[in-house]
N, C-alpha and C positions, 0 to 999 in steps of 0.2 A: 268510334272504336274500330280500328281493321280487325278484318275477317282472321280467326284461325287459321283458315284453309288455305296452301296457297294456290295460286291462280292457273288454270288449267289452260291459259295463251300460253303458256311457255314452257309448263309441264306437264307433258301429255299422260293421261291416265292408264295404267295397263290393265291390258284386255285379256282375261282368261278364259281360256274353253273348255270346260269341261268332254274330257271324250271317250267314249266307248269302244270298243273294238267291234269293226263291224254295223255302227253305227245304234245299236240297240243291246240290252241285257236278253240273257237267257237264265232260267229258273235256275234258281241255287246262286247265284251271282248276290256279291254283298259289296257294295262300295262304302267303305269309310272314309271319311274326307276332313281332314283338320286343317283350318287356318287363323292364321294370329296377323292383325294390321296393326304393324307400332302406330307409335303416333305421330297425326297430322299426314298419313298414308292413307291413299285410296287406289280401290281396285273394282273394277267390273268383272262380272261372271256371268258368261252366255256358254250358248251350247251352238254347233254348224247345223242344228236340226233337230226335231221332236226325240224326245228318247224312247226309243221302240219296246217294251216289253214285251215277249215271247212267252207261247201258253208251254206249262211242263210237258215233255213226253209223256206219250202217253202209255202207261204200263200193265199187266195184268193185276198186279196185286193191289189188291181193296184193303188191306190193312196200313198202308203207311200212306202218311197225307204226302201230298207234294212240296218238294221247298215252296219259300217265298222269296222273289225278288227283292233283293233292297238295297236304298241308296241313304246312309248317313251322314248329316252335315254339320259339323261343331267350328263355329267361329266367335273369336275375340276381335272386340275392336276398343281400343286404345281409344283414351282422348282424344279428341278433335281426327279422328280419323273417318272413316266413310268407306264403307261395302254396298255396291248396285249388284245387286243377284237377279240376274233378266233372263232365263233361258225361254228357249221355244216349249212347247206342250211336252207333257208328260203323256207317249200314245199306247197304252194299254190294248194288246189285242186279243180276240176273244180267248177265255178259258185260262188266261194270267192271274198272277197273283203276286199284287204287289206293296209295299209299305216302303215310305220313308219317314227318315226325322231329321227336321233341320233345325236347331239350337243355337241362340246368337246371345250371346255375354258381351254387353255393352255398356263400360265405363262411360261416367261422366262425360258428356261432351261429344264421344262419339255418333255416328250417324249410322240409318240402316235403311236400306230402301228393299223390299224385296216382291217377285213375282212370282207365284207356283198356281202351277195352272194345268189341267187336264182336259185331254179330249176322249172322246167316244171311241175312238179306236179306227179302222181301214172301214172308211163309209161306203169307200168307191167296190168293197166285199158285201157289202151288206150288215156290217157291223155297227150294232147301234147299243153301248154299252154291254157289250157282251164278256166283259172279264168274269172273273171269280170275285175277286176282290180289291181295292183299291184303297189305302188307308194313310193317311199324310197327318203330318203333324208338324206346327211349328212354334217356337217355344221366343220367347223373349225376355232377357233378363236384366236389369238394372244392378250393375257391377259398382262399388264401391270403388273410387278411385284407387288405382294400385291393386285394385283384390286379385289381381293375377300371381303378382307377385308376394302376396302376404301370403297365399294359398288358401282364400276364401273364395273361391270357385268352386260351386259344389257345394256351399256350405248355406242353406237354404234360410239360415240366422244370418246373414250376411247379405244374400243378393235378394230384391224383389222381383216377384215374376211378375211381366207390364203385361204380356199376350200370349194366351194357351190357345191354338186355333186346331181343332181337331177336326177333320173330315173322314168320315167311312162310309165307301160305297161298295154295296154287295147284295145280293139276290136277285131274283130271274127278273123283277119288278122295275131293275133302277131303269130303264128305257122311259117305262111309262112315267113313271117319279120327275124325272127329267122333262116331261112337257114338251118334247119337240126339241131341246136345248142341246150341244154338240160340243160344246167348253165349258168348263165352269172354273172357275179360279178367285184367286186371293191378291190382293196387295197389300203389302204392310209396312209403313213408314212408321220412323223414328227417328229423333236428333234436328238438330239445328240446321244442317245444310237438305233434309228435306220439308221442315217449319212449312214452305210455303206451297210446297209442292201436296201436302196435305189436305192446309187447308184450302187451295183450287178445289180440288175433289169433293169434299164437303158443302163449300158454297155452290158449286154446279149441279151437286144434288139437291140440294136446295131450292137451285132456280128450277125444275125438272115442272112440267106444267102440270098441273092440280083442278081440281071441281074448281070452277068459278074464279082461278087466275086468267095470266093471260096466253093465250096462245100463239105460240112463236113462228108455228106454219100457219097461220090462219091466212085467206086470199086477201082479207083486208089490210093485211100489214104493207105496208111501202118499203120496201130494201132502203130507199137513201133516207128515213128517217130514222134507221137501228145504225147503231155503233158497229163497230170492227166486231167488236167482243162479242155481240147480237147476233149480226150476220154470221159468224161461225156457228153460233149455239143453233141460230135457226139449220143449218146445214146439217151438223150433226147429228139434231132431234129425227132431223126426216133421214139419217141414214141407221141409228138406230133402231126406226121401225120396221127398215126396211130388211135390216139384218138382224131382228130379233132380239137386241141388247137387252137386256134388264142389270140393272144394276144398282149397288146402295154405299153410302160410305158411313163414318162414322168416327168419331174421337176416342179411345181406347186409354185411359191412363197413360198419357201424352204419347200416346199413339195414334196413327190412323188408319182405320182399316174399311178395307173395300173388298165389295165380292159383289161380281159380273159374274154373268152367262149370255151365249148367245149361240144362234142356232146355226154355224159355220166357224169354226176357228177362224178363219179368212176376217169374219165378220168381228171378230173378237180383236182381231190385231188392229184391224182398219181403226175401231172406237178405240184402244189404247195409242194406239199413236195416235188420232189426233188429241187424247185429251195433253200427254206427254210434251207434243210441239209445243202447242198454244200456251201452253204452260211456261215450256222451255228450260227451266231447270235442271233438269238431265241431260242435255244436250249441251246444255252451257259450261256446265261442272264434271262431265264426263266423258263429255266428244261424241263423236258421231259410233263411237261402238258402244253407247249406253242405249244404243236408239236400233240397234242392228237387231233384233228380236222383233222388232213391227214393220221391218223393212218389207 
């Protein structure tokens, strides 16, 4: 049976950037953000850089709280279409205070691959989760074919919600809560055209070495007797150590969901790109600017 989707040799994917002025938000700042991919449409969404949050002025009056930062994200995706939402970190700096929501309505057929991921803030200051608050949300919903246009969007008898993924961090604590850790983030896959790119993540947590398996860095192992697939797992087990990774995936009501940490952004993008490459799915079905976030 041919693919849906068609072939990205000859149709190149467009590359969106999301962009701020100035490169970052300042307190009171509210971005709302709507998109709709007809179908058999695909788009990539990156950012040229971390999105900087800025902490409120600071004022005399002790009766009124300070805004919050926020960025709102509501997307449709049509049958057999496909949305890769890849930005660089979300960099909260001290004494900010931020929320977003990101919402995805996904008819039949459609695809959704998505990255939200935060860091600790300006390390190179001394900053080590030093916000007020930080609070993300992302929402995933199983859209009845057409329910855009029947106007069952919204109508919670109508659509199933697949993934409520909620994170809140906040008080003087999160430092230590964090463990030493400098990113933490999400992936969340859905749809047919990321099916395999899934299940990679899944089975390589799977292989992740255990009491009494086997071990991939051990001195006894012989490089020309592991496979291609081996020798990279061995490669990246020992750069994960080295950079702190932890991470876990999982099957979500045909979803999959991942959530990493590690103690260097740096160290975060190095393990996402290479699980990404070896994978290659992303890169095959959305060009070299699905891959521009781990560059």
């Amino acid at each position: 049976m041919p693919s849906p989707f068609p072939s990205t040799t000859s149709i190149p994917v467009p590359l969106l950037f999301l962009l701020t002025y100035g490169g970052g938000l300042v307190s009171g700042d509210h971005i709302s953000l709507s998109i709709r991919l007809d179908p058999s449409t695909r788009l990539t969404i990156t950012t040229q850089g971390s999105t900087k949050i800025f902490r409120p002025p600071v004022t005399p009056s002790t009766t009124t709280s300070p805004p919050t930062t926020r960025q709102d994200l509501t997307v449709h995706i049509c049958p057999h279409a496909a949305l890769w939402l890849a930005p660089d970190p979300v960099q909260p700096f001290a004494g900010s205070l931020y929320a977003q929501t990101q919402i995805f309505h996904v008819e039949r057929g459609g695809s959704l691959g998505v990255v939200d991921w935060v860091s600790e803030g300006r390390k190179a200051r001394g900053e080590q989760w030093a916000f007020e608050k930080w609070r993300g949300r992302n929402e995933v919903w199983d859209v009845p074919f057409g329910g855009e246009e029947k106007g069952e969007v919204g109508n919670k008898k109508k659509m199933r919600m697949l993934v409520r993924d909620a994170v809140v961090l906040e008080g003087r604590d999160i430092g230590e809560r964090m463990d030493g850790k400098g990113v933490f983030g999400t992936v969340i896959l859905r749809g047919r055209l990321f099916e395999g790119l899934g299940w990679f993540f899944v089975e390589e947590f799977g292989a992740l070495p255990r009491i009494g398996g086997r071990d991939w860095g051990g001195a006894g192992e012989r490089v020309k007797e592991l496979t291609d697939r081996e020798r990279w797992r061995k490669e990246r087990l020992r750069r994960e150590k080295e950079d702190g990774v932890l991470w876990t995936a999982c099957f979500v009501r045909g979803c999959t969901v991942v959530k990493f940490a590690a103690e260097e952004v740096e160290g975060a993008r190095q393990w996402l790109g290479s699980m990404l490459r070896e994978e290659g799915s992303v890169g095959r079905e959305f060009g070299e600017g699905g891959l521009m976030f781990v560059r």
